[in-house]
C-alpha positions as CSV (number, residue, x, y, z in Angstrom):
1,X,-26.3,7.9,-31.8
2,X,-23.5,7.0,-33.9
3,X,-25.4,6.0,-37.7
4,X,-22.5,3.9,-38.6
5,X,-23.6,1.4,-35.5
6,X,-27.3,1.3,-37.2
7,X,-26.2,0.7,-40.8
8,X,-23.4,-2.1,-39.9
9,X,-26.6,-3.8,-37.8
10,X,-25.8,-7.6,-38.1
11,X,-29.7,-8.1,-39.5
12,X,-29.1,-5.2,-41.6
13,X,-26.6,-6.6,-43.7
14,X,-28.2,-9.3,-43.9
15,X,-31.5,-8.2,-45.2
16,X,-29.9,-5.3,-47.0
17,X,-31.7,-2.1,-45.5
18,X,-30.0,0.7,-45.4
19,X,-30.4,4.1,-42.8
20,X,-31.4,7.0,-45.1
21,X,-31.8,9.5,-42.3
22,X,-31.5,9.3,-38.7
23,X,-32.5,12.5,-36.4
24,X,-33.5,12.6,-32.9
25,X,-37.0,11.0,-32.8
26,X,-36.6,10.8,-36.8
27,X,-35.4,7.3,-38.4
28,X,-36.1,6.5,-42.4
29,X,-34.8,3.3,-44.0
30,X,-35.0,2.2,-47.4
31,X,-34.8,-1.7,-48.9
32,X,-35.2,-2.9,-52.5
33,X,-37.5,-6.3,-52.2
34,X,-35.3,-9.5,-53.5
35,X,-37.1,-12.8,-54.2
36,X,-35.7,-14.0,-50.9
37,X,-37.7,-11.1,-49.2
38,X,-41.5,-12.5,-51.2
39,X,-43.5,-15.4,-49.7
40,X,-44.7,-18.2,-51.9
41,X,-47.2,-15.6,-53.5
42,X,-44.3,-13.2,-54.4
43,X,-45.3,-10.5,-52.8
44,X,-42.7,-9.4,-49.6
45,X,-43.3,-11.3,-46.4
46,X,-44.8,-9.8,-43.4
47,X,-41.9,-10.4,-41.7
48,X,-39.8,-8.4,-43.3
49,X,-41.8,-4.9,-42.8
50,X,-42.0,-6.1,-39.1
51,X,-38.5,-6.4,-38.8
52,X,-37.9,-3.3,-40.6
53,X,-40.1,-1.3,-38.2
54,X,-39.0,-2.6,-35.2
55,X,-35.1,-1.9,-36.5
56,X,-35.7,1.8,-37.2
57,X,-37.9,2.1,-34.2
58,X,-35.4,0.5,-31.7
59,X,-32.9,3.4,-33.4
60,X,-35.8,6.1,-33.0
61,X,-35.6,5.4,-29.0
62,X,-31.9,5.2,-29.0
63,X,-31.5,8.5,-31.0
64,X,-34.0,10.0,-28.3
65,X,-31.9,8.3,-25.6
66,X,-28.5,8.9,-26.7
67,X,-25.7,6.0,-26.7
68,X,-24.5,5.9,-23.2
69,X,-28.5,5.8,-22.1
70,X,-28.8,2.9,-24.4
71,X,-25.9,1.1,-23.1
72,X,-26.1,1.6,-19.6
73,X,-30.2,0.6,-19.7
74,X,-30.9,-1.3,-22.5
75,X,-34.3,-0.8,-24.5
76,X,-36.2,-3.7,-26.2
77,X,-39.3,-4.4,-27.9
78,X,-42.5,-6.0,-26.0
79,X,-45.0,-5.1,-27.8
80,X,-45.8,-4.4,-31.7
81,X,-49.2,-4.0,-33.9
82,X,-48.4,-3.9,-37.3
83,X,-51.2,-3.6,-39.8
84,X,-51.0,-4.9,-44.0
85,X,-52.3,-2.6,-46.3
86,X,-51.0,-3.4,-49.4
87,X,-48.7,-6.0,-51.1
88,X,-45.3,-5.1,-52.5
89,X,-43.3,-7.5,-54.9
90,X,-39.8,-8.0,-55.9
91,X,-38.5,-5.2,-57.7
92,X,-40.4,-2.2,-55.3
93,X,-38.2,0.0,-53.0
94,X,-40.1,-0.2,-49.9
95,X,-39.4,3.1,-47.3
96,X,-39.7,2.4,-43.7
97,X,-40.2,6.0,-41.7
98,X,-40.4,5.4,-37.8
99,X,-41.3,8.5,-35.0
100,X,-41.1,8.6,-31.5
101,X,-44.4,9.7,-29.9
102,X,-43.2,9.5,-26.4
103,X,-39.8,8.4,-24.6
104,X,-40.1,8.2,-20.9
105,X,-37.7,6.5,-18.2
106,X,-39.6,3.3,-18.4
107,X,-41.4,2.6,-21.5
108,X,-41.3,4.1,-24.9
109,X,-43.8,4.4,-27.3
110,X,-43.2,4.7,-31.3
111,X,-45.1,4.2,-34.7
112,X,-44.0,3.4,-38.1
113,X,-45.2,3.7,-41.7
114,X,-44.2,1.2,-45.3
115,X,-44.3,2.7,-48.4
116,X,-43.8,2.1,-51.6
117,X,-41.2,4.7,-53.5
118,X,-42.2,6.4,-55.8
119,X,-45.7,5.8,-55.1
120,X,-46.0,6.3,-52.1
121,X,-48.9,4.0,-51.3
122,X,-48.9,2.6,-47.8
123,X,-48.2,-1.2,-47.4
124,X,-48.3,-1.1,-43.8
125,X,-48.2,0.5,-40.3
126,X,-47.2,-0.4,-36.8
127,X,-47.4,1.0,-33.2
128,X,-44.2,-0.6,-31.0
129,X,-43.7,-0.2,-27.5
130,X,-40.6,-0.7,-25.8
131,X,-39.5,-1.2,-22.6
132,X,-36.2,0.7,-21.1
133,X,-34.3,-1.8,-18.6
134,X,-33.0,-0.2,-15.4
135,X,-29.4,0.3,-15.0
136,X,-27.1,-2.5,-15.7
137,X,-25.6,-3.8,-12.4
Protein backbone atom coordinates (compact mmCIF):
# COMPACT_ATOMS: atom_id res chain seq x y z
CA UNK A 1 0.00 0.00 0.00
CA UNK A 2 1.24 3.21 -1.02
CA UNK A 3 2.01 5.25 2.71
CA UNK A 4 1.76 8.53 0.98
CA UNK A 5 -2.30 7.62 0.41
CA UNK A 6 -2.53 6.95 4.39
CA UNK A 7 -0.65 10.15 5.54
CA UNK A 8 -2.60 12.59 2.99
CA UNK A 9 -5.99 10.87 4.55
CA UNK A 10 -8.53 13.76 4.36
CA UNK A 11 -9.31 13.06 8.39
CA UNK A 12 -5.72 12.81 8.84
CA UNK A 13 -4.97 16.24 8.09
CA UNK A 14 -7.48 17.23 9.74
CA UNK A 15 -6.81 15.75 13.07
CA UNK A 16 -3.05 15.87 12.58
CA UNK A 17 -1.87 12.13 12.92
CA UNK A 18 0.75 11.17 11.26
CA UNK A 19 1.81 7.24 9.90
CA UNK A 20 5.07 6.42 11.72
CA UNK A 21 5.37 2.93 10.37
CA UNK A 22 3.34 1.00 8.08
CA UNK A 23 4.31 -2.90 7.35
CA UNK A 24 2.17 -5.65 6.30
CA UNK A 25 -0.23 -6.45 9.24
CA UNK A 26 1.92 -3.60 11.12
CA UNK A 27 0.45 0.10 11.31
CA UNK A 28 1.80 2.77 14.15
CA UNK A 29 0.60 6.42 14.24
CA UNK A 30 1.44 9.07 16.39
CA UNK A 31 -0.63 12.56 17.36
CA UNK A 32 0.28 15.33 19.81
CA UNK A 33 -3.25 16.11 21.74
CA UNK A 34 -4.43 19.95 20.96
CA UNK A 35 -7.12 21.57 23.09
CA UNK A 36 -9.51 20.93 20.24
CA UNK A 37 -8.72 17.05 20.70
CA UNK A 38 -9.82 17.36 25.00
CA UNK A 39 -13.52 17.26 26.10
CA UNK A 40 -14.88 19.76 28.52
CA UNK A 41 -12.70 18.03 31.24
CA UNK A 42 -9.45 18.49 29.24
CA UNK A 43 -8.53 15.35 28.93
CA UNK A 44 -8.63 13.93 24.86
CA UNK A 45 -12.02 12.83 23.77
CA UNK A 46 -12.99 9.26 23.20
CA UNK A 47 -13.50 9.98 19.93
CA UNK A 48 -10.44 10.72 18.93
CA UNK A 49 -8.59 7.36 20.01
CA UNK A 50 -11.56 5.65 18.23
CA UNK A 51 -10.97 7.36 15.21
CA UNK A 52 -7.37 6.86 15.46
CA UNK A 53 -7.76 3.07 15.73
CA UNK A 54 -10.07 2.49 13.25
CA UNK A 55 -7.66 4.73 10.75
CA UNK A 56 -4.58 2.57 11.31
CA UNK A 57 -6.67 -0.46 11.46
CA UNK A 58 -8.54 0.16 8.13
CA UNK A 59 -4.63 0.64 6.72
CA UNK A 60 -3.51 -2.72 8.69
CA UNK A 61 -6.20 -4.67 6.44
CA UNK A 62 -5.28 -2.75 3.38
CA UNK A 63 -1.51 -3.37 3.85
CA UNK A 64 -2.54 -7.17 4.26
CA UNK A 65 -4.70 -6.82 1.23
CA UNK A 66 -2.67 -4.88 -1.03
CA UNK A 67 -4.10 -1.70 -3.10
CA UNK A 68 -5.72 -3.30 -6.08
CA UNK A 69 -7.58 -5.82 -3.35
CA UNK A 70 -8.69 -2.69 -1.62
CA UNK A 71 -9.92 -1.03 -4.61
CA UNK A 72 -11.55 -3.69 -6.41
CA UNK A 73 -13.51 -4.92 -2.84
CA UNK A 74 -13.66 -2.28 -0.59
CA UNK A 75 -13.15 -3.01 3.30
CA UNK A 76 -15.06 -1.12 6.00
CA UNK A 77 -15.60 -1.09 9.56
CA UNK A 78 -18.82 -2.85 11.25
CA UNK A 79 -17.90 -3.47 14.32
CA UNK A 80 -15.42 -1.82 17.05
CA UNK A 81 -14.94 -2.33 21.11
CA UNK A 82 -12.76 0.16 22.33
CA UNK A 83 -12.00 0.17 25.95
CA UNK A 84 -10.62 3.64 28.22
CA UNK A 85 -7.96 3.00 30.48
CA UNK A 86 -6.50 6.13 31.15
CA UNK A 87 -6.92 9.92 30.41
CA UNK A 88 -4.45 11.84 28.39
CA UNK A 89 -4.41 15.70 28.17
CA UNK A 90 -3.24 18.42 25.87
CA UNK A 91 0.32 18.37 25.58
CA UNK A 92 0.84 14.14 25.59
CA UNK A 93 1.88 12.44 22.32
CA UNK A 94 -0.47 9.72 22.19
CA UNK A 95 0.92 6.34 19.92
CA UNK A 96 -1.76 4.39 18.17
CA UNK A 97 -0.17 0.72 17.24
CA UNK A 98 -2.84 -1.52 15.26
CA UNK A 99 -2.23 -5.52 14.15
CA UNK A 100 -3.96 -7.75 12.05
CA UNK A 101 -4.99 -10.95 13.84
CA UNK A 102 -6.76 -12.49 10.91
CA UNK A 103 -7.54 -11.27 7.10
CA UNK A 104 -9.74 -13.61 5.37
CA UNK A 105 -11.92 -13.10 2.01
CA UNK A 106 -14.88 -11.87 3.97
CA UNK A 107 -14.24 -10.36 7.21
CA UNK A 108 -11.14 -9.15 8.92
CA UNK A 109 -10.31 -9.02 12.28
CA UNK A 110 -7.81 -6.46 14.01
CA UNK A 111 -6.87 -4.94 17.53
CA UNK A 112 -5.28 -1.76 18.59
CA UNK A 113 -3.39 -0.28 21.53
CA UNK A 114 -3.15 3.96 22.89
CA UNK A 115 -0.31 4.97 24.65
CA UNK A 116 1.14 7.59 26.05
CA UNK A 117 5.01 8.41 24.74
CA UNK A 118 7.24 8.27 26.68
CA UNK A 119 5.43 6.53 29.24
CA UNK A 120 4.07 4.25 27.81
CA UNK A 121 0.99 3.74 29.87
CA UNK A 122 -2.06 2.44 28.10
CA UNK A 123 -5.02 4.82 27.53
CA UNK A 124 -6.95 2.53 25.60
CA UNK A 125 -7.55 -0.61 23.48
CA UNK A 126 -9.88 -1.75 20.75
CA UNK A 127 -10.85 -4.95 18.86
CA UNK A 128 -12.34 -3.83 15.10
CA UNK A 129 -13.86 -6.00 12.67
CA UNK A 130 -14.22 -5.34 9.20
CA UNK A 131 -16.10 -6.44 6.49
CA UNK A 132 -14.39 -7.01 2.85
CA UNK A 133 -17.22 -6.06 0.03
CA UNK A 134 -17.26 -8.43 -2.93
CA UNK A 135 -16.11 -7.30 -6.17
CA UNK A 136 -17.19 -3.99 -7.45
CA UNK A 137 -19.60 -4.54 -10.38
Amino acid sequence: MNQEQIITSPFMQLIGARLDEMREGYVRMSLVLEQKHTNHNGVMHGGVAASLMDEALGAVVASVRGMDAMQAAPHATVDMNVSFLAGPRQGDEIVVEGRALKVGRSVAFCEAVVTRKGKGDLIAKGRFTFVIAGPKP
